[in-house]
BAMI-439337 format. One record per atom (N, C-alpha, C, O, CB): residue in three letters; z, x, y. Coordinates in steps of 0.001 Angstrom, whole numbers, padded with zeros to 6 digits, always signed. Glycine has a CB too. Layout:
residues N
ALAZXY...
end
This chain:
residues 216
UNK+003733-013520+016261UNK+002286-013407+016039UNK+002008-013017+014585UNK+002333-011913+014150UNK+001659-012365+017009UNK+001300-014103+013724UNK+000849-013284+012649UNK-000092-012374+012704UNK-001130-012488+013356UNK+000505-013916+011800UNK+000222-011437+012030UNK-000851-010326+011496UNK-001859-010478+010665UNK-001596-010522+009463UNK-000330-009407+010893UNK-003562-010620+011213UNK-004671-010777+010365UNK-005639-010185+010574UNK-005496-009275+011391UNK-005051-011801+010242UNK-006563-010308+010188UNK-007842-009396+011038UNK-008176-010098+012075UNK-008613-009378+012973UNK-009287-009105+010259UNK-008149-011422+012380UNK-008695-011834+014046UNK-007562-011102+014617UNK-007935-009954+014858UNK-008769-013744+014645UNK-006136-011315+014985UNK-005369-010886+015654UNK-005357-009122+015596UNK-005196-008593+016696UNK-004237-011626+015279UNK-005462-008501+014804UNK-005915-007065+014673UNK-007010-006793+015671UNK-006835-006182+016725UNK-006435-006742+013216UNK-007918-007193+015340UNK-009316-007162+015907UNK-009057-007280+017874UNK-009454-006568+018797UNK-010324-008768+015075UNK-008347-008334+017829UNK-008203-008653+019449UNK-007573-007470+019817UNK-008237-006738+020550UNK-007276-010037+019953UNK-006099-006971+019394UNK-005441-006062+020072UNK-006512-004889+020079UNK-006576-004187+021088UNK-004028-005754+019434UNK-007439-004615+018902UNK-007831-003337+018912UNK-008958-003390+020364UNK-009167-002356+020999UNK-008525-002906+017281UNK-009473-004430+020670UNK-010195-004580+021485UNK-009763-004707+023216UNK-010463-004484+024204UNK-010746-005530+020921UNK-007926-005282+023084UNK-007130-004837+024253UNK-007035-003765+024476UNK-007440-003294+025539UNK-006056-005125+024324UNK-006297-002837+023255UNK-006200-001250+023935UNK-007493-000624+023965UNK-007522+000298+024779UNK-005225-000172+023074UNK-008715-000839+023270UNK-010251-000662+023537UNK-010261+001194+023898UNK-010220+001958+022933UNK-010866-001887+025153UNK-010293+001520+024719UNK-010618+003094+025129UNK-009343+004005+025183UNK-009301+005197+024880UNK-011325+003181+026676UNK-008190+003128+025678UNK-006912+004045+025084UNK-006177+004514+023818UNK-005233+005273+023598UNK-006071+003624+025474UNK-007218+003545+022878UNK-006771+004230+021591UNK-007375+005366+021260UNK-008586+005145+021242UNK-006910+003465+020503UNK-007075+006789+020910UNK-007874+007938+020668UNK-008969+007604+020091UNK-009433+006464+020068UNK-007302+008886+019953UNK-009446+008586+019591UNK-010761+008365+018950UNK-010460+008505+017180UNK-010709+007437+016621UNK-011950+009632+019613UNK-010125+009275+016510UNK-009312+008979+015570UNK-008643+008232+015138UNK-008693+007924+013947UNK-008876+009377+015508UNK-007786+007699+016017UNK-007320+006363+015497UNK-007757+005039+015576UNK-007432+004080+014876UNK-006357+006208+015860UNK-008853+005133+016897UNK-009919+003821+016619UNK-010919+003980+015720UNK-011506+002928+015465UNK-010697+003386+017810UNK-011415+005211+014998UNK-012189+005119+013742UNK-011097+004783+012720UNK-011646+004066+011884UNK-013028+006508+013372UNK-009908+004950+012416UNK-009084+004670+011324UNK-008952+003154+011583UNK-009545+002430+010783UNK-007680+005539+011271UNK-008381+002670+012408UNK-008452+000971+013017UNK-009599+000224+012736UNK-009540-000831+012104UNK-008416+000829+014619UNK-010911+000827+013275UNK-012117+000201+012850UNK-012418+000338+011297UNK-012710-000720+010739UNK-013240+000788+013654UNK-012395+001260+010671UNK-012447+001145+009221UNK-011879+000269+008622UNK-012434-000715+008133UNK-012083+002050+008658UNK-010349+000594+008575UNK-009467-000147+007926UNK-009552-001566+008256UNK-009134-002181+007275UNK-008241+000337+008146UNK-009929-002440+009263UNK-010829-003606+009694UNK-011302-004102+009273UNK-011090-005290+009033UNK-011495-003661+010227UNK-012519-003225+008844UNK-014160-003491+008061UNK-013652-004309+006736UNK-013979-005390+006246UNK-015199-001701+007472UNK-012490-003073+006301UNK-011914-003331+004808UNK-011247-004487+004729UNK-011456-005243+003780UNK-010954-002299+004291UNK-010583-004712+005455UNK-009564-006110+005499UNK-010476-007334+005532UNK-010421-008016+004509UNK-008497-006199+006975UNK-011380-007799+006581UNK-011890-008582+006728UNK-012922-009012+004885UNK-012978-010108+004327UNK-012500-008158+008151UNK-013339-008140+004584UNK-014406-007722+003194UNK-012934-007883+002191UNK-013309-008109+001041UNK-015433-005581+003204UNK-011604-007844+002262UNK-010981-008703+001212UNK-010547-009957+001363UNK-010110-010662+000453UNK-010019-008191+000772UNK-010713-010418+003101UNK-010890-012048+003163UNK-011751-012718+002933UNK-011779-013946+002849UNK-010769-012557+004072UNK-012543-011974+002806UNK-014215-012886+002262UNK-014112-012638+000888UNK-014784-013404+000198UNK-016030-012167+002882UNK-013708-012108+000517UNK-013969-012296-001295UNK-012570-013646-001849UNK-011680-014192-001198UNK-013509-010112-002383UNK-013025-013762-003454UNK-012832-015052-003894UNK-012091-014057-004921UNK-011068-014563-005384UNK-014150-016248-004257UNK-012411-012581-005444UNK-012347-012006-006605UNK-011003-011690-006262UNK-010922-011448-005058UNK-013365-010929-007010UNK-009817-011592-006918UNK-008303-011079-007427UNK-008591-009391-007201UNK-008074-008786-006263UNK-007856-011587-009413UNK-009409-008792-008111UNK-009647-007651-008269UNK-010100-006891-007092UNK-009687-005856-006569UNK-010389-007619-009189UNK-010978-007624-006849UNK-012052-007045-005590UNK-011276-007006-004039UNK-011643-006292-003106UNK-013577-008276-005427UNK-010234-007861-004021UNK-009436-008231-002838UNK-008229-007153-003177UNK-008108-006564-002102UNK-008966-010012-002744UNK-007232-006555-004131UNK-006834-005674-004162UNK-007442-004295-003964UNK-006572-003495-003622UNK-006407-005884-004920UNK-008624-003770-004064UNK-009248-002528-004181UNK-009822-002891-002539UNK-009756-001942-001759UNK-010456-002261-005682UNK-010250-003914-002116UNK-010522-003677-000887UNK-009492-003481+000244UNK-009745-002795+001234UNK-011249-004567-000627UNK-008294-004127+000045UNK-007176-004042+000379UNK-006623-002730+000558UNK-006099-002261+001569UNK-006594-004694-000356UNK-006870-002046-000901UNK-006205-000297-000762UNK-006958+000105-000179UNK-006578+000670+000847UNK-005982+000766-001922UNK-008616+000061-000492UNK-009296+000861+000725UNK-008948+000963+002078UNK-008893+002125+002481UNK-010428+000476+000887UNK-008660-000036+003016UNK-007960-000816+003992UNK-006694+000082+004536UNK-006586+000577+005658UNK-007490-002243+003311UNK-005773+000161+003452UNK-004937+001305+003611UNK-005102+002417+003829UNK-004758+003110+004787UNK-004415+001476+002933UNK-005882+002735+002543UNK-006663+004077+003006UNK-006849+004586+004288UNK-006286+005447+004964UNK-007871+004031+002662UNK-007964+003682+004474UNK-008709+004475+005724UNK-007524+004541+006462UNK-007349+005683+006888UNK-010064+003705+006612UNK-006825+003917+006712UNK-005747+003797+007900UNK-004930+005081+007463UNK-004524+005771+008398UNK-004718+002194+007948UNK-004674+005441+006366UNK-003725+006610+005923UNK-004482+007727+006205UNK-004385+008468+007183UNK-003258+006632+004387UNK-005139+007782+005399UNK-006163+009105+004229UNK-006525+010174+006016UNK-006976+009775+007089UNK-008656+007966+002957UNK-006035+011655+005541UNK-006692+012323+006433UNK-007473+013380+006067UNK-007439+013262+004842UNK-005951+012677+007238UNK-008110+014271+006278UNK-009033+015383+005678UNK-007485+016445+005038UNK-006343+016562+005482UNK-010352+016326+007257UNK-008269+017111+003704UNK-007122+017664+003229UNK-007796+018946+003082UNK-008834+018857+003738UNK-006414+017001+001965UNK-007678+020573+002315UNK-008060+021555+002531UNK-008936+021368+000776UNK-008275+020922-000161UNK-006824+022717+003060UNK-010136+021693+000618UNK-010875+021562-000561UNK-009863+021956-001889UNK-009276+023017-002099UNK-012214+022542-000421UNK-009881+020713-002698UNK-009432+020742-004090UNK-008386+020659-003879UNK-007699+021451-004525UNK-009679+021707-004956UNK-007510+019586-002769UNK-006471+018955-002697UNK-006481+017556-002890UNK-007399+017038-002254UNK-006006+019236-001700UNK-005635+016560-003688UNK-006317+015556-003850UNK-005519+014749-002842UNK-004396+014970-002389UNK-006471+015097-005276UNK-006433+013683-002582UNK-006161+012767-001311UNK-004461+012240-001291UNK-003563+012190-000450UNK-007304+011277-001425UNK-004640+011876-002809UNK-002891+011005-002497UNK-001778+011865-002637UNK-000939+011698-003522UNK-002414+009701-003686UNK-001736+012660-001913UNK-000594+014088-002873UNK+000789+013263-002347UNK+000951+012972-001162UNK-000668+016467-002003UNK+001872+012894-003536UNK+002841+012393-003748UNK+003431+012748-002498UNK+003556+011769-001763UNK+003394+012695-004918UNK+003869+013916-001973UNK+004534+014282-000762UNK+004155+013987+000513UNK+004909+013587+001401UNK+004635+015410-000730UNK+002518+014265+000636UNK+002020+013669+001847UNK+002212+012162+002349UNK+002398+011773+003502UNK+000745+013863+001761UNK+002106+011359+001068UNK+002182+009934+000894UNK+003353+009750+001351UNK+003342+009198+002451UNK+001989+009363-000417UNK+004643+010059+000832UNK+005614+010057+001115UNK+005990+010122+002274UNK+006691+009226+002744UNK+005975+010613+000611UNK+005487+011545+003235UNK+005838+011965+004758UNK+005245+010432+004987UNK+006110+009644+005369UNK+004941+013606+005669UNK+003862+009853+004810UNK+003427+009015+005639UNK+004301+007878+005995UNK+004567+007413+007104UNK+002333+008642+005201UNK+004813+007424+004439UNK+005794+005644+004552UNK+006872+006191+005261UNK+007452+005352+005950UNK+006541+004672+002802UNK+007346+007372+005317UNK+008762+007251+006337UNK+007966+007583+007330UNK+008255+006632+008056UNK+010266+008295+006160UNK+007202+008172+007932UNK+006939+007747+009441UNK+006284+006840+009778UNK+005995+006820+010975UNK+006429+008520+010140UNK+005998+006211+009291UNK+005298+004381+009404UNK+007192+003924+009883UNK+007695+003823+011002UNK+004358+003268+007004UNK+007711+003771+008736UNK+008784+002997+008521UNK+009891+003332+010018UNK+010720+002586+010539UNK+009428+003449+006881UNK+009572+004424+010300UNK+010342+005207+011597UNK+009819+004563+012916UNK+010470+004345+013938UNK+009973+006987+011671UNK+008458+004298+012665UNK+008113+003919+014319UNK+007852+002115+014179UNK+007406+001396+015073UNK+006288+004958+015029UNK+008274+001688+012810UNK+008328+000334+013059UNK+009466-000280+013317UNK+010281-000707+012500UNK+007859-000260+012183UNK+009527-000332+014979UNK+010661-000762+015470UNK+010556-002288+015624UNK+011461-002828+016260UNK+010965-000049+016700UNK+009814-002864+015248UNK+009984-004673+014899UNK+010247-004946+013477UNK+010157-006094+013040UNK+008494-005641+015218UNK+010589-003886+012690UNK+011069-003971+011403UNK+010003-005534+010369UNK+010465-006476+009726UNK+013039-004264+011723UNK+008376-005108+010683UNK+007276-005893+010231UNK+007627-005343+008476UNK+007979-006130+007597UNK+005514-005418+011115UNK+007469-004134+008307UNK+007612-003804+006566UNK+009009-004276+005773UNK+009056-004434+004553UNK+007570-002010+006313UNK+009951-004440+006532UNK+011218-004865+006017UNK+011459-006649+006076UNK+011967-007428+005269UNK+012357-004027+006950UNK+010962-006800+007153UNK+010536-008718+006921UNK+010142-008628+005805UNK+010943-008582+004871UNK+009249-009633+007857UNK+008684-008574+005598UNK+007830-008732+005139UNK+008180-008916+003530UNK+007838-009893+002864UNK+007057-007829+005625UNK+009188-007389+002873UNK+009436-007623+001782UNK+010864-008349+001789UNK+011033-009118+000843UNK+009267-006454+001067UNK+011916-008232+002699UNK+013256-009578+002371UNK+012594-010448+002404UNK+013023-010999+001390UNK+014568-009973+003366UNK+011691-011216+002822UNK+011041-012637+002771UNK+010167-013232+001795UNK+009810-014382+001537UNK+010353-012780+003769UNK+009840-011612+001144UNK+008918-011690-000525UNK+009621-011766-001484UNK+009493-012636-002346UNK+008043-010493-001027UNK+010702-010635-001496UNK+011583-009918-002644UNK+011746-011428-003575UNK+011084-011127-004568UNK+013395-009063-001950UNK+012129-012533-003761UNK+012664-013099-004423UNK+011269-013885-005422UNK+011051-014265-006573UNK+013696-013845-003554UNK+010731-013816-004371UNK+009002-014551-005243UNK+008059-013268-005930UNK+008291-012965-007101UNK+007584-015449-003670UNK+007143-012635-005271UNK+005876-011646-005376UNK+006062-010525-005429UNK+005305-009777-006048UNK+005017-011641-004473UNK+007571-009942-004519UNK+007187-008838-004946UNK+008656-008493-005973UNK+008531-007313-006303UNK+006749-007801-003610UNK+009488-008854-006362UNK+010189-008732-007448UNK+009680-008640-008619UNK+009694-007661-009366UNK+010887-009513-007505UNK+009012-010140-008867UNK+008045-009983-009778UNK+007297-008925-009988UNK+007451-008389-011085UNK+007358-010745-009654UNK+006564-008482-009296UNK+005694-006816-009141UNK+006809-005946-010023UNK+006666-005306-011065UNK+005531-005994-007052UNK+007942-006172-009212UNK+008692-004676-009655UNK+009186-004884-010603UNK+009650-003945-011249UNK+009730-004001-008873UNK+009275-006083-011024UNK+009626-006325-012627UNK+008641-006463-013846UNK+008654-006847-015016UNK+010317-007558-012712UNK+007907-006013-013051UNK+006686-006039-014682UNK+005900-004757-015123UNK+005053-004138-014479UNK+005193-007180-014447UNK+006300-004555-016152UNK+006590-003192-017031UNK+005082-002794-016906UNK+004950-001598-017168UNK+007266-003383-018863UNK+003958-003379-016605UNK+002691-003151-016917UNK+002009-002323-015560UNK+000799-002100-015601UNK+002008-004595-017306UNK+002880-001829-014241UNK+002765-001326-013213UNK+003607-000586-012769UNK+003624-000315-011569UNK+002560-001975-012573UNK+004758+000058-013887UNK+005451+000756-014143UNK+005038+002688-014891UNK+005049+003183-016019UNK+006085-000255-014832UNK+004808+003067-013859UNK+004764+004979-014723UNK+005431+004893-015981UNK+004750+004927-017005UNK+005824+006480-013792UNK+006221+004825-016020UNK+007349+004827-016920UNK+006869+004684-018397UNK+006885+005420-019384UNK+008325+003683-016538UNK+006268+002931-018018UNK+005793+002132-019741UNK+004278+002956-019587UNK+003841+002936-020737UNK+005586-000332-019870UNK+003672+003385-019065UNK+002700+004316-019506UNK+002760+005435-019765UNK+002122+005816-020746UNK+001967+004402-018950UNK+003478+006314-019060UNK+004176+007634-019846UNK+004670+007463-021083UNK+004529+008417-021848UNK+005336+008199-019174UNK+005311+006326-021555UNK+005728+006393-023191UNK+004504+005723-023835UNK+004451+005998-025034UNK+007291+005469-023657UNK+003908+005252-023586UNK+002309+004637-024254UNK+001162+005898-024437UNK+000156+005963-025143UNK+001463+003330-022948UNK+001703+006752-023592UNK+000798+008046-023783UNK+001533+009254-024198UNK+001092+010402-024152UNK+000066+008430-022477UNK+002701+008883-024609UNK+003557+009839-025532UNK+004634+010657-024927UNK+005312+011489-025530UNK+002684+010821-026191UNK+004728+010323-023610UNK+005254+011219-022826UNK+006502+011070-022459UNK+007009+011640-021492UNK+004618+011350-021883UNK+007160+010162-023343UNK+008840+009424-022986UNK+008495+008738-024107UNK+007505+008270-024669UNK+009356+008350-021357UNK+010489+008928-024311UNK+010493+008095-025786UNK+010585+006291-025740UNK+010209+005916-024630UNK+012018+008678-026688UNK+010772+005735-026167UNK+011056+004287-025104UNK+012313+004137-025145UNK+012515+002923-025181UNK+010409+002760-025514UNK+013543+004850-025165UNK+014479+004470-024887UNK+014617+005535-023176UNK+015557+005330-022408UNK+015488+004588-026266UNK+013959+006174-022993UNK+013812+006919-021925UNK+013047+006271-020728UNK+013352+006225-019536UNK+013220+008067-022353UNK+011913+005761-021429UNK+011092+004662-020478UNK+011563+003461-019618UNK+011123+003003-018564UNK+010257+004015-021278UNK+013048+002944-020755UNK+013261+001544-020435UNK+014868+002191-019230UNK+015600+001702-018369UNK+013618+000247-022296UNK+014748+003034-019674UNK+016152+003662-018903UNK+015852+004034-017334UNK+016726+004005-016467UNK+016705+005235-019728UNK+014309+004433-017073UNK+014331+005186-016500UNK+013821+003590-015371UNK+014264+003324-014254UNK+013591+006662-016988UNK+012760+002781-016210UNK+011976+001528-015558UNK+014136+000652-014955UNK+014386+001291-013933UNK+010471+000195-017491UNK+014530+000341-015039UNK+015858-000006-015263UNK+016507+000565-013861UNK+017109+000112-012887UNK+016472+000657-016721UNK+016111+001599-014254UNK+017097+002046-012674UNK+016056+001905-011481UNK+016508+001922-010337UNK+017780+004019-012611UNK+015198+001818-011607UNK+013894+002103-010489UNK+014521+000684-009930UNK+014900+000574-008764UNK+011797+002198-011130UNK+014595-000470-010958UNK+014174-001775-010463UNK+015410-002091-009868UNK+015225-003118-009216UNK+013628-002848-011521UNK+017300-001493-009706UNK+018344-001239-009730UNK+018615-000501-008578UNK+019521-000920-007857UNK+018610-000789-010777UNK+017926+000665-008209UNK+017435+001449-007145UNK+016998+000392-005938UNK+017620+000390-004876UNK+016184+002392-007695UNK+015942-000459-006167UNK+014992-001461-005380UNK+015908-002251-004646UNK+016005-002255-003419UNK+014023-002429-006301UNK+016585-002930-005456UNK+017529-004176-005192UNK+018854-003356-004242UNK+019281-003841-003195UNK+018164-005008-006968UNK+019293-002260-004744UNK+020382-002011-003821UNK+019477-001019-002680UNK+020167-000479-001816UNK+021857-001194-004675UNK+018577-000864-002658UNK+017829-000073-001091UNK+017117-001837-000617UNK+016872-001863+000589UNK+015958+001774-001555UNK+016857-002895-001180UNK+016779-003771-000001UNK+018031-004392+000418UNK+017888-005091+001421UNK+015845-004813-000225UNK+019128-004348-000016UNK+020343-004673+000114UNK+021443-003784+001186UNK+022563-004115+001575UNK+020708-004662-001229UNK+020811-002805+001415UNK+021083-001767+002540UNK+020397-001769+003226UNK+020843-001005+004082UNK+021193-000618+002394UNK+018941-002326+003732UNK+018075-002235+004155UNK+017909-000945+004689UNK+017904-000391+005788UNK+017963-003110+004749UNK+017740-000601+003166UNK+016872+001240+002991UNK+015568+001108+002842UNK+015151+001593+001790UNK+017258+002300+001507UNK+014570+000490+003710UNK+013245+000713+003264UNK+012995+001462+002957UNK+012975+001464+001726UNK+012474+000607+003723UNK+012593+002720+003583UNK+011696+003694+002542UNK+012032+003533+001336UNK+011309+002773+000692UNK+011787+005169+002709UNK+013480+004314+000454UNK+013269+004052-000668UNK+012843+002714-001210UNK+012658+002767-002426UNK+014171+004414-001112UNK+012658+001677-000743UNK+012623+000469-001350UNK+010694+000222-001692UNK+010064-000166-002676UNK+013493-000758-000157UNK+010246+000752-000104UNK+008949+000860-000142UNK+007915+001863-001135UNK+006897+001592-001772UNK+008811+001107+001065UNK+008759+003261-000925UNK+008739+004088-001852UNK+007874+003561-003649UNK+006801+003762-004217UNK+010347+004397-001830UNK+009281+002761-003943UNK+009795+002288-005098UNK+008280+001338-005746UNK+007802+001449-006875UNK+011367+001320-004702UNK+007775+000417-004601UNK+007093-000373-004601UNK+005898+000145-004507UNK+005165-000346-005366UNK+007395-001139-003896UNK+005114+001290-003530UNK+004282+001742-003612UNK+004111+002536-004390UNK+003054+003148-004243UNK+004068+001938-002897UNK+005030+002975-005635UNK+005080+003598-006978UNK+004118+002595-008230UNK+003273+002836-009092UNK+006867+003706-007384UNK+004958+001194-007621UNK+003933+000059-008655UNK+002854-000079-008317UNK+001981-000069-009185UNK+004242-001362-008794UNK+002537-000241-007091UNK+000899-000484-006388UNK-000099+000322-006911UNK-001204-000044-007311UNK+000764-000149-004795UNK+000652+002148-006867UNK-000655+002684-006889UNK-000943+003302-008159UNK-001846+004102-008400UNK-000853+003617-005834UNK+000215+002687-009200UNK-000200+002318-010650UNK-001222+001325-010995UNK-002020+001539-011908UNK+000881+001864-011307UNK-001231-000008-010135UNK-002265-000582-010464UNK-003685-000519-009507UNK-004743-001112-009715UNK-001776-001791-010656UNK-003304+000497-008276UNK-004590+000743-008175UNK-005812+001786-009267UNK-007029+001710-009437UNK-004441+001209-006923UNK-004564+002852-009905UNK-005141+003874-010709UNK-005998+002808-011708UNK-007161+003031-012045UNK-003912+004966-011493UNK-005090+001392-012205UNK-006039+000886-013250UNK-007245-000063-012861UNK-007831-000667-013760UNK-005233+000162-014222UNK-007550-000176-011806UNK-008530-000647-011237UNK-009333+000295-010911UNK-010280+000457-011681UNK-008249-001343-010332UNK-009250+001103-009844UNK-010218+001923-009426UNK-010975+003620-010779UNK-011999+004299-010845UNK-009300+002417-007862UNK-009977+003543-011353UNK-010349+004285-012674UNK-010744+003867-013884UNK-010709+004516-014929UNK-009502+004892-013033UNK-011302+002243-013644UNK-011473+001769-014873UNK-011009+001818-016099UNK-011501+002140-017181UNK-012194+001927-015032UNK-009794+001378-015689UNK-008317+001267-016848UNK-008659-000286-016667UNK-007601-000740-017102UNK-006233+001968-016247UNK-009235-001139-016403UNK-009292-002109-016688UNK-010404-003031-016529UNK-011088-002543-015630UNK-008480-002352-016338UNK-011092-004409-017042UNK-012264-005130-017181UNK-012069-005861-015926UNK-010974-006038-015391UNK-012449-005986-018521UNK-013008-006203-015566UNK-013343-006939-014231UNK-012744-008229-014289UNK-013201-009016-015117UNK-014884-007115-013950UNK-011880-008556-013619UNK-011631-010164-013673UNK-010816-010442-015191UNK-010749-011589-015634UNK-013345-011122-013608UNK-010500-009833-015575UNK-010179-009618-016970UNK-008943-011126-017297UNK-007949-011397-016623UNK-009399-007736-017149UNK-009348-011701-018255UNK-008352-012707-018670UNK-006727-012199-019273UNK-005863-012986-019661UNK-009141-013510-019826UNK-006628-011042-019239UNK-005286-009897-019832UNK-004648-009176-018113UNK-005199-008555-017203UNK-006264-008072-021237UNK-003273-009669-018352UNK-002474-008916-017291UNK-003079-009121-016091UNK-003376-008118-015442UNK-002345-007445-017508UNK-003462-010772-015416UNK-003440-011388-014383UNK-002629-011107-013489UNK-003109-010814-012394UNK-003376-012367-014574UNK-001059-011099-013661UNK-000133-011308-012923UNK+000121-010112-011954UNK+000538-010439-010843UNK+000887-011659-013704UNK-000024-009054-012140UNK+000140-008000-011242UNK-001202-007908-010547UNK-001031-007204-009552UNK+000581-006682-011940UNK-002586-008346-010637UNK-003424-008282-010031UNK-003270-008970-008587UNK-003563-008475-007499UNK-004280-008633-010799UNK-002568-010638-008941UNK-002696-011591-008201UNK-001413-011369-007481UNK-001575-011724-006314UNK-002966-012859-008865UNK+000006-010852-007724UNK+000868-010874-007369UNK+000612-008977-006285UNK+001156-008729-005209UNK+001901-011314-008704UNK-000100-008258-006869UNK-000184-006600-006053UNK-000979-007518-004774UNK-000334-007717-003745UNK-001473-004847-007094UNK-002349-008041-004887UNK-003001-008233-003549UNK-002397-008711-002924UNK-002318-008358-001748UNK-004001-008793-003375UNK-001658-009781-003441UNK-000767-010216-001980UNK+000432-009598-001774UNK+001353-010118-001146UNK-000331-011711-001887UNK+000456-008872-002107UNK+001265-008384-001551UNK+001115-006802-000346UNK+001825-006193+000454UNK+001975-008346-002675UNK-000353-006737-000936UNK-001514-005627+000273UNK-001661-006774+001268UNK-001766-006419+002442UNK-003544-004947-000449UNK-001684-007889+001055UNK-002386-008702+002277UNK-001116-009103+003195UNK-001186-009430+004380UNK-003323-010226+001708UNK-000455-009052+002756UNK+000747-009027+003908UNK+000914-007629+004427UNK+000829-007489+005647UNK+002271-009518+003306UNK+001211-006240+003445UNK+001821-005217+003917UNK+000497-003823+004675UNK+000825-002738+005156UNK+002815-004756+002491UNK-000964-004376+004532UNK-002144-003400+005232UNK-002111-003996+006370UNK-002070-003043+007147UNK-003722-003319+004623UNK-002099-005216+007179UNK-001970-005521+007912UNK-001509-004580+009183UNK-001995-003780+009983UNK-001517-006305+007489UNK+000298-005470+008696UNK+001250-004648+009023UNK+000804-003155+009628UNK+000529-002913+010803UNK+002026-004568+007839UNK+000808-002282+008579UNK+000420-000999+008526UNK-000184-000808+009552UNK+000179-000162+010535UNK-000248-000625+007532UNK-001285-001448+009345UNK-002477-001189+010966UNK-002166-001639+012337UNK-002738-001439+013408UNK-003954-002045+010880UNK-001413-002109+012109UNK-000332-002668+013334UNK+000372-001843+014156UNK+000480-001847+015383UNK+000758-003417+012837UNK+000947-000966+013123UNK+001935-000329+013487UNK+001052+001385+013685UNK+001854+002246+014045UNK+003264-000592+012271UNK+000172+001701+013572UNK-000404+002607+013689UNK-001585+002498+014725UNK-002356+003421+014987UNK-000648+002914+012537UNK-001616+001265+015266UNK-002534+000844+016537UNK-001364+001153+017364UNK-001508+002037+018209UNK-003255-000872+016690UNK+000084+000408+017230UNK+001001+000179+018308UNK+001512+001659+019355UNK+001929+001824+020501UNK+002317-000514+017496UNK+001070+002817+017772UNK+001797+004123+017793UNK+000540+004889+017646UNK+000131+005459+016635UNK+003011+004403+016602UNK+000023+004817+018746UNK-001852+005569+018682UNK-001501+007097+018967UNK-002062+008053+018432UNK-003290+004872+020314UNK-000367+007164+020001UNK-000122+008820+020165UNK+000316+009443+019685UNK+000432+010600+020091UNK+000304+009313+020852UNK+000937+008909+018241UNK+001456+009938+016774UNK+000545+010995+016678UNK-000539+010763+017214UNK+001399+009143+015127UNK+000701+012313+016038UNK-000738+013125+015370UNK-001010+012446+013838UNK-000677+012945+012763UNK-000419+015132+015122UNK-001648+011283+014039UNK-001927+010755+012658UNK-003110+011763+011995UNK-003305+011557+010797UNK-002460+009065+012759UNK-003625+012434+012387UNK-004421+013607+011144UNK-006125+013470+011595UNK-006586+012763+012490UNK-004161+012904+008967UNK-006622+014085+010971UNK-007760+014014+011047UNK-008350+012292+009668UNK-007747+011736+008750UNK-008222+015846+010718UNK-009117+012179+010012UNK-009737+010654+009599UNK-010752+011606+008680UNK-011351+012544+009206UNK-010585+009361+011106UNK-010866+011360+007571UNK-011383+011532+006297UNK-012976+011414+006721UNK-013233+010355+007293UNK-010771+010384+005148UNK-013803+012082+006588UNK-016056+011931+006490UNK-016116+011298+008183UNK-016755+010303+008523UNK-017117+009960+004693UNK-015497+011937+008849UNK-016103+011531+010482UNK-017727+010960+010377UNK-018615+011367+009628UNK-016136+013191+011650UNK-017767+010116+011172UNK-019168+009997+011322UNK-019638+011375+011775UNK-018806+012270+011923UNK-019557+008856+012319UNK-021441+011668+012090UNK-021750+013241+012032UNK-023285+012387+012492UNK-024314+013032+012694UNK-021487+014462+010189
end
């Protein structure tokens, strides 16, 4: 079965009242979002709707003046995603990419911490290229073990570099400069939010958290 928003949509409407209530507001959100990056035409607009998408499906209430993505929390989340996906959907998904979309991703210095830490002074570039080098070295031998997390890890390190330059206006709309990670990150959300919501519909009786601005 592919994974899309019609097929999303149906299951969410099979399990209908047995999904908690929390996790059918995270399901229904993350929905809203998916469907609103199949209707767009925009590169840009289809990645940011995409992370939203994630979001909602992730993001839980945190204690005031904690910020939403805290590196560790994020972290707990992809290994317990990666733990209860016992149809191994996130590990397809990237052996069946790795050689086209998302290699590419992980090979381009422009969605890399690394080449921006030395662009903002913060590594020398022989430190940058050392450090970008092993990440991408790291990648290849954790999909080669089929070590997802670290592999996913690795990858959602590039993503939410280029979400920072989208959603923080690090970058022009539609911009004719550094196409390739725009067009190559969304699809690669449009295969892997899916997924995600899949696997967090499948696994409704996890304590996935409290859901971020409850309705009220």
């Amino acid at each position: 079965m592919k994974l899309n928003f019609d097929t999303l949509k149906r299951r969410q409407h099979e399990l209908g009242e047995t999904l908690p209530q929390d996790v059918y507001l995270r399901v229904h959100r993350a929905l809203s979002w998916l469907k609103a990056a199949n209707e767009s035409s925009s590169p840009d607009a289809k990645f940011i709707f995409l992370w939203i998408a994630f979001n909602a499906a992730y993001a839980q209430e945190f204690k005031s003046g904690q910020e939403l993505m805290k590196r560790d929390s994020f972290k707990e989340f992809l290994g317990r995603l990666l733990r209860l996906d016992c149809e191994d959907l996130v590990y397809n998904i990237v052996w069946e990419n790795y050689s086209g979309k998302i290699r590419l991703f992980i090979d381009n210095q422009y969605v890399s911490r690394y080449f921006w830490d030395y662009h903002n002074g913060r590594l020398t570039e022989e430190q940058w290229v050392k450090k970008f080098e092993r990440s991408r070295a790291m990648a290849q031998k954790a999909l080669a073990i089929k070590d997802t997390v670290v592999f996913v890890g690795i990858l959602f390190d590039r993503l939410y570099v280029l979400r920072n330059q989208l959603v923080h206006g690090g970058a022009t709309w539609e911009s004719k400069v550094n196409r390739d990670q725009v067009r190559d990150g969304y699809r690669i959300m449009q295969d892997l939010a899916p997924a995600i919501i899949h696997i967090i519909m499948e696994n409704a009786e996890e304590a996935w958290g409290k859901p971020c601005y409850p309705p009220v």
